[in-house]
C-alpha positions as CSV (number, residue, x, y, z in Angstrom):
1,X,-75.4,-88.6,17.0
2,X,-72.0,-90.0,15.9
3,X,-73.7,-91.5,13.1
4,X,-74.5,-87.6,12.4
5,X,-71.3,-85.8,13.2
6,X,-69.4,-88.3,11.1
7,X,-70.8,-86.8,8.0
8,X,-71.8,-83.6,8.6
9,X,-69.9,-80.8,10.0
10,X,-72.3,-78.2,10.2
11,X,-74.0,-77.2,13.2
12,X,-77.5,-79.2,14.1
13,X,-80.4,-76.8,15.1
14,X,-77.7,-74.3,16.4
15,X,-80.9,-72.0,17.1
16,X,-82.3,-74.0,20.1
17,X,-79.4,-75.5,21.7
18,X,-77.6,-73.4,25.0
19,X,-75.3,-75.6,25.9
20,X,-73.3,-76.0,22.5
21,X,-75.1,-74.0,19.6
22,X,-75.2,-76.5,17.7
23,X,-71.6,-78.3,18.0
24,X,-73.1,-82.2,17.6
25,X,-68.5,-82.9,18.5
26,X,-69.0,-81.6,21.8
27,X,-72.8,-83.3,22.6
28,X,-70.7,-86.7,21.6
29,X,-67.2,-85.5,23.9
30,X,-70.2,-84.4,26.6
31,X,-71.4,-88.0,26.4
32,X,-68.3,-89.7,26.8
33,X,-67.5,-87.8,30.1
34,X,-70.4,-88.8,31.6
35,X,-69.9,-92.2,30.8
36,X,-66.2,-92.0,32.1
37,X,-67.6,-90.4,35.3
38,X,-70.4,-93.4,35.7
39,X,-67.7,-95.8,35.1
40,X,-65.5,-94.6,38.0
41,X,-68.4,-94.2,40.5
42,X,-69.0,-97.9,40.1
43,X,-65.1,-98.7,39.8
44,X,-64.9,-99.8,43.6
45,X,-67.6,-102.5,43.7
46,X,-67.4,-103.8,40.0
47,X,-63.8,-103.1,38.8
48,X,-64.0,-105.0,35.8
49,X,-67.3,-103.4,34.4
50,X,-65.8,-99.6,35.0
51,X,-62.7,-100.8,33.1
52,X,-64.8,-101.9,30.1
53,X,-66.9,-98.6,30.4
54,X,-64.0,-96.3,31.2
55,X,-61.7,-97.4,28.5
56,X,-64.6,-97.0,26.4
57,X,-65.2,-93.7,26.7
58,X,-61.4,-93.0,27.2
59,X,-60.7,-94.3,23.4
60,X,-64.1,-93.5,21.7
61,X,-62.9,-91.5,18.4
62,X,-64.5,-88.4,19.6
63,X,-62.8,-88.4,22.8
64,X,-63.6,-86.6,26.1
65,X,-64.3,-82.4,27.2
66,X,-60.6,-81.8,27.1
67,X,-60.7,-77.7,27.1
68,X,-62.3,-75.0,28.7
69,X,-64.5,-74.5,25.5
70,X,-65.9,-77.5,25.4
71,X,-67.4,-77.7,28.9
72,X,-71.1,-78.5,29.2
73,X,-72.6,-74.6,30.2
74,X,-75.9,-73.7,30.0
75,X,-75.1,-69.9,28.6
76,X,-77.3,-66.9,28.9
77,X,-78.2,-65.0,25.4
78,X,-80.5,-62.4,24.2
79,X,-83.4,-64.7,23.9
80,X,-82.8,-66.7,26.6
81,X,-82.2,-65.7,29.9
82,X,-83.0,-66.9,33.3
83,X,-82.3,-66.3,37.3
84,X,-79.0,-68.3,38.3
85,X,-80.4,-70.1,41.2
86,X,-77.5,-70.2,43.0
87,X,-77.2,-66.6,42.9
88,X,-80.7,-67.1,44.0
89,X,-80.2,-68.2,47.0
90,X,-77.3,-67.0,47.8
91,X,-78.0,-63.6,47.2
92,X,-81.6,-62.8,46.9
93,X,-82.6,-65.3,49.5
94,X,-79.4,-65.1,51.7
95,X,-79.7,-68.9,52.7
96,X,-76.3,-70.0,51.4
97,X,-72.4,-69.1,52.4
98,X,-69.2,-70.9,51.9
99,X,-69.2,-74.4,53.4
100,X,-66.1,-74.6,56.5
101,X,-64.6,-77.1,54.7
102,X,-64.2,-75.1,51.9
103,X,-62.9,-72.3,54.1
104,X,-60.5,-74.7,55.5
105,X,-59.1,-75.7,51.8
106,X,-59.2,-72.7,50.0
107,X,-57.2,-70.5,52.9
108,X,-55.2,-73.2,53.9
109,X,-53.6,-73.7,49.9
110,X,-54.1,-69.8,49.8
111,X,-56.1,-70.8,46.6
112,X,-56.0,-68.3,43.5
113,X,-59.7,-69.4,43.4
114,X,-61.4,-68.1,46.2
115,X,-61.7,-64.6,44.7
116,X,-63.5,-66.4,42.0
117,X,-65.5,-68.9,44.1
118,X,-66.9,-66.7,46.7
119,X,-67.2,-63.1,47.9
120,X,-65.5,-61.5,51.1
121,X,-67.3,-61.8,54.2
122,X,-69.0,-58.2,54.5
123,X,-68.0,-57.8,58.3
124,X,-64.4,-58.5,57.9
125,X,-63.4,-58.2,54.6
126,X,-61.8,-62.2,54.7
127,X,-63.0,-65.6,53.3
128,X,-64.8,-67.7,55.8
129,X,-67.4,-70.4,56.0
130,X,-70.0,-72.3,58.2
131,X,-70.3,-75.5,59.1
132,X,-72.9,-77.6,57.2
133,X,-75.5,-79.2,59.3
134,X,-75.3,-77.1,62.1
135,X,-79.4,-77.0,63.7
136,X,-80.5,-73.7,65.9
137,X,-78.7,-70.7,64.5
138,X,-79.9,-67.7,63.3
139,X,-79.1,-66.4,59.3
140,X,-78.7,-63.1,60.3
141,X,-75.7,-64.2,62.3
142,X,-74.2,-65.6,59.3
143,X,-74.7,-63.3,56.6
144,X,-71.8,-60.9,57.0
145,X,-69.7,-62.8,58.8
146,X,-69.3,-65.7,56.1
147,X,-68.8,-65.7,52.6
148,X,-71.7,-65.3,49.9
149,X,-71.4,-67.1,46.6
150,X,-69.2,-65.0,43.7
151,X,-72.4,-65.3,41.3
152,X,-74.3,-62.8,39.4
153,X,-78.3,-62.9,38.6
154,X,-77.8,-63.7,34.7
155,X,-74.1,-65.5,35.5
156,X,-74.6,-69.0,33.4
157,X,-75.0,-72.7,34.9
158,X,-72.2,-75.1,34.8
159,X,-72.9,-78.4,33.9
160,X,-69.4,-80.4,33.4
161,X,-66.5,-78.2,33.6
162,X,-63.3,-79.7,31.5
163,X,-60.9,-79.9,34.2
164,X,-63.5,-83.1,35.8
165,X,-62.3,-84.9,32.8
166,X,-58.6,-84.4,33.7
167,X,-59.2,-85.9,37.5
168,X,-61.2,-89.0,35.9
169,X,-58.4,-89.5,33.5
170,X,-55.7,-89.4,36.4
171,X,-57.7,-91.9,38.5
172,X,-58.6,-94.1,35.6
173,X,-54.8,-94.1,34.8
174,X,-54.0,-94.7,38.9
175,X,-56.3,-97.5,39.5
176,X,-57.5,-99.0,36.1
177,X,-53.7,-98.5,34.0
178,X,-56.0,-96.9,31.3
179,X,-55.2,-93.9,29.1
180,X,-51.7,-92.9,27.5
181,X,-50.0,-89.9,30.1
182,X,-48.9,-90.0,33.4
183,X,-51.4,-89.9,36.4
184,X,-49.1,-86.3,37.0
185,X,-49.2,-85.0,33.9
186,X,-53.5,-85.9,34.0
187,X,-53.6,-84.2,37.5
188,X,-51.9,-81.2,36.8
189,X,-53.4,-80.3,33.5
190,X,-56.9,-80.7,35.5
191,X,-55.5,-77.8,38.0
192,X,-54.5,-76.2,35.6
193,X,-57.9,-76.3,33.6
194,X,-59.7,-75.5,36.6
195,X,-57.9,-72.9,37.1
196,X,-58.4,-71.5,33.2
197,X,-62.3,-72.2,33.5
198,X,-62.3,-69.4,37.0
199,X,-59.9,-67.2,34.9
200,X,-57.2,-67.1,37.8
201,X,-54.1,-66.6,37.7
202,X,-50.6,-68.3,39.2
203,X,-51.2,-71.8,38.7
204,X,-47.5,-72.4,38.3
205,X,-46.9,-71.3,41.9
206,X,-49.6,-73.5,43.0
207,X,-48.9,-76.9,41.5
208,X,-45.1,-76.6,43.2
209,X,-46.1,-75.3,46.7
210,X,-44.8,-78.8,48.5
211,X,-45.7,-76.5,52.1
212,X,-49.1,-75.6,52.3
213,X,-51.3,-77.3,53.9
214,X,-55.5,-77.0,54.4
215,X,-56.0,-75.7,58.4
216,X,-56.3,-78.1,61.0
217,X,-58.5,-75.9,62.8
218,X,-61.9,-74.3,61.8
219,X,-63.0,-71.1,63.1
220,X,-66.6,-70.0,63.6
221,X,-66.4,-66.1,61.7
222,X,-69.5,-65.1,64.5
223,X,-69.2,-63.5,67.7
224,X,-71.9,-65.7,69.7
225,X,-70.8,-69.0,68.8
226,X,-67.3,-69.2,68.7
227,X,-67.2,-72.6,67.9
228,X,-63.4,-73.9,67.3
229,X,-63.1,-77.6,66.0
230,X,-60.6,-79.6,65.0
231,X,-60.9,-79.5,60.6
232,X,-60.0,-83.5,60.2
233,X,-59.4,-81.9,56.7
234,X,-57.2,-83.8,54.7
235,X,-53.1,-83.1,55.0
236,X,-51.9,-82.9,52.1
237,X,-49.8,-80.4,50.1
238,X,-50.4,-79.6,46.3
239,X,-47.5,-80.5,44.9
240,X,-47.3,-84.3,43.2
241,X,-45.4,-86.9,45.0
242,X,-44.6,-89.9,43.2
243,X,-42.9,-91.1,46.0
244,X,-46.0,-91.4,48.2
245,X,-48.8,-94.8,48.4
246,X,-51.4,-95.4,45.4
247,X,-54.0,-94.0,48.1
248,X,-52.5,-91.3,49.3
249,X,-52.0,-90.1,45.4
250,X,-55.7,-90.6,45.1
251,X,-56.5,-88.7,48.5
252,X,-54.4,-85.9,46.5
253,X,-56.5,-86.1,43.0
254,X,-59.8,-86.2,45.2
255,X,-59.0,-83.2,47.2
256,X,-58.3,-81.0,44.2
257,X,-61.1,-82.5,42.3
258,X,-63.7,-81.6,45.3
259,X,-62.4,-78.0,44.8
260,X,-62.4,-77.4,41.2
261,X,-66.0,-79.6,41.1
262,X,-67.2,-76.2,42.5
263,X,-70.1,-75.0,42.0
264,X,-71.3,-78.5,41.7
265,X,-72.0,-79.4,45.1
266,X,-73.7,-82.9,43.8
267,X,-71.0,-84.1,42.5
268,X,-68.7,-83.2,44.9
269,X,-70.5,-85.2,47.6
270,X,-71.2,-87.6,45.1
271,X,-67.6,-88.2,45.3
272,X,-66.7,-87.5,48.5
273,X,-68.9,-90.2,49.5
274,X,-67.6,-92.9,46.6
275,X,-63.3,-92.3,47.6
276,X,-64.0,-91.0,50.9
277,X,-62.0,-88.1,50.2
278,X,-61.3,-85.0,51.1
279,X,-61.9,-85.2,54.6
280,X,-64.1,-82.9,55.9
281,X,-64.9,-80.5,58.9
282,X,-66.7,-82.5,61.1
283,X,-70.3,-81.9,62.1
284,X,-71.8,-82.3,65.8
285,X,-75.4,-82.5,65.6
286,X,-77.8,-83.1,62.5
287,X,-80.7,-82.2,61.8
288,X,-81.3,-86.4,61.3
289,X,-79.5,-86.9,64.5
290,X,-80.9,-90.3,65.2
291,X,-80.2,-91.3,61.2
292,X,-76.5,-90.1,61.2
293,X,-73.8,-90.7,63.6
294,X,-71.9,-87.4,64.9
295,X,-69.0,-86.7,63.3
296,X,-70.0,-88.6,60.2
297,X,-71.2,-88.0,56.8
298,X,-75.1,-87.5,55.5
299,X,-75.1,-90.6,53.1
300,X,-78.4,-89.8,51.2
301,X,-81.6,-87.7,50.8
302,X,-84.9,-89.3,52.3
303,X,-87.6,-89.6,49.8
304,X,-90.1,-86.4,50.5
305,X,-93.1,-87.7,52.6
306,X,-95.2,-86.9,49.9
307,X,-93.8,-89.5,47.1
308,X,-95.3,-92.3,49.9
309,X,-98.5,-90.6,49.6
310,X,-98.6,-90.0,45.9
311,X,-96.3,-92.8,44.8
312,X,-96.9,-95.3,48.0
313,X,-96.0,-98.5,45.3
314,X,-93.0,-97.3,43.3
315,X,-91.7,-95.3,46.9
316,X,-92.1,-98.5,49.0
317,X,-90.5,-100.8,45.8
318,X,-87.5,-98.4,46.6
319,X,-86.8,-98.8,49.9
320,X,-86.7,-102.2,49.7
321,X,-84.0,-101.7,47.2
322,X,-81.7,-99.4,49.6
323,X,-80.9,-102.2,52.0
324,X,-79.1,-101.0,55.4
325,X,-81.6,-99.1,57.3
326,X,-84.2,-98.1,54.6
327,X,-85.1,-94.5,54.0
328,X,-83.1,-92.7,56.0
329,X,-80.2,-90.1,55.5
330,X,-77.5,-92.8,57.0
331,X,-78.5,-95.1,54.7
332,X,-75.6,-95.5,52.0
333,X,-76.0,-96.0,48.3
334,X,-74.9,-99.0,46.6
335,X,-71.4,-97.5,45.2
336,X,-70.6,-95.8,48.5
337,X,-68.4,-98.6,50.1
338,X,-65.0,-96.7,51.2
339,X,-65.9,-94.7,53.9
């Protein structure tokens, strides 16, 4: 592919690509992301092999997704279209609201982007969200008292939004010494791309408030379970500190990474789990009770029963590989070491 960009600058089969139309610069800067974002899930339990990978993609020629224009979207055209699936089930199936952490976040910092993020709860008119994990409750209860998703049915599919290559470049630069700006001048141009990728407004504002602060306390948006908790959010204010520890300046980078990640739940609890950051509202009983500790967080999916039918060598070959307790949702993956 490089060998192709470098000497040709026209378009490559422009026709049949949705992501770039054709822009073989952007496939390459894509690339290079991704392998900047492998190299800093791995940076805690082999250091030296995320430096050589990070710096890597940091100094390749082509560089890295550095403007909303080159993030990785899967658009909608005239002859192709499909059924966003988060508006899917948000929507049409009514199975999905804002997470309570979220809630807790977004109010707290009085974020610009929750008008973009979500939509008002119908029975109050206000942002709020449920806590994840909870077992015996009924939709219905949920559906207009929380937040749906802000999506349309033909809205397009983010893949890799720029501003996730602004909060791998500030933590590469905090922990590895690797690029050539500050670890402020990285964060706040990620904010600030985040905030140019939701097309709102005051970012300015936002990147000074030294006050706010996420809630402390959660509360349930329904009538019959008025369920109060105690968020164990992270407290921290927007505003950089140089003053503050090397980990409390990542515990700042994470928490604004986990919000601008969104839509991309994956990653987000990819990376929640890999820095341990943000904190999160707390959940009291799991539907894999006996596989997750209360108050803790679900370390993996379990392998559907149906890949130790249908797959019984390749299934069993893998959980022999997890280590810990084998295949069960408390069983952590390799790079999660932190938490």
């Amino acid at each position: 592919m490089v060998a192709y960009s470098d000497k040709n600058s026209a378009n490559y089969m422009e026709q049949y690509d949705y992501i770039y139309s054709g822009n073989v610069k952007n496939w390459i800067k894509f690339a290079n992301t991704l392998r900047l974002r492998l190299a800093m899930r791995i940076s805690f339990v082999d250091r030296a092999k995320a430096e050589t990978e990070a710096a890597a993609a940091i100094n390749h020629s082509y560089g890295l997704i550095t403007t909303v224009s080159e993030s990785a979207i899967l658009h909608q055209t005239t002859s192709f279209t499909f059924i966003n699936p988060i508006w899917e089930v948000s929507e049409s199936f009514q199975d999905m609201r804002m997470g309570a952490t979220m809630d807790c976040y977004l109010n707290g910092y009085k974020d610009p982007r929750t008008s973009k993020y979500f939509r008002p709860a119908t029975k109050s008119g206000a942002y709020y969200g449920v806590r994840n994990g909870m077992t015996n409750i009924s939709k219905d209860a949920y559906k207009e008292a929380a937040s749906g998703l802000n999506f349309e049915t033909n809205s397009n599919m983010q893949w890799m939004d720029a501003s996730e290559a602004y909060f791998l470049l500030a933590e590469a630069k905090l922990r590895l010494n690797l690029g050539t700006e500050t670890v402020k001048s990285y964060y706040e141009k990620a904010v600030r791309t985040s905030f140019t990728s939701k097309g709102a407004a005051g970012v300015d504002n936002y990147l000074a408030d030294a006050v706010s602060l996420p809630l402390t306390t959660y509360t349930d948006p329904t009538t019959n379970r008025g369920t109060n908790v105690s968020s164990f959010v992270s407290q921290l204010t927007i505003a950089w500190d140089e003053a503050v520890s090397e980990e409390k300046k990542l515990e700042r980078i994470m928490i604004q990474k986990w919000i601008a990640l969104y839509p991309d739940g994956q990653e987000a609890w990819s990376e929640m789990r890999r820095t341990g950051y943000p904190g999160f509202v707390r959940i009291n009983s799991y539907q894999y009770a006996t596989e997750v500790a209360s108050n803790a967080l679900i370390s993996r999916l379990k392998f559907p029963t149906t890949e130790y039918s249908d797959n019984s060598q390749n299934t069993q070959a893998a959980v022999s590989l997890l280590g810990g307790n084998g295949d069960i949702a408390g069983t952590r993956l390799w790079w999660d070491t932190r938490r």
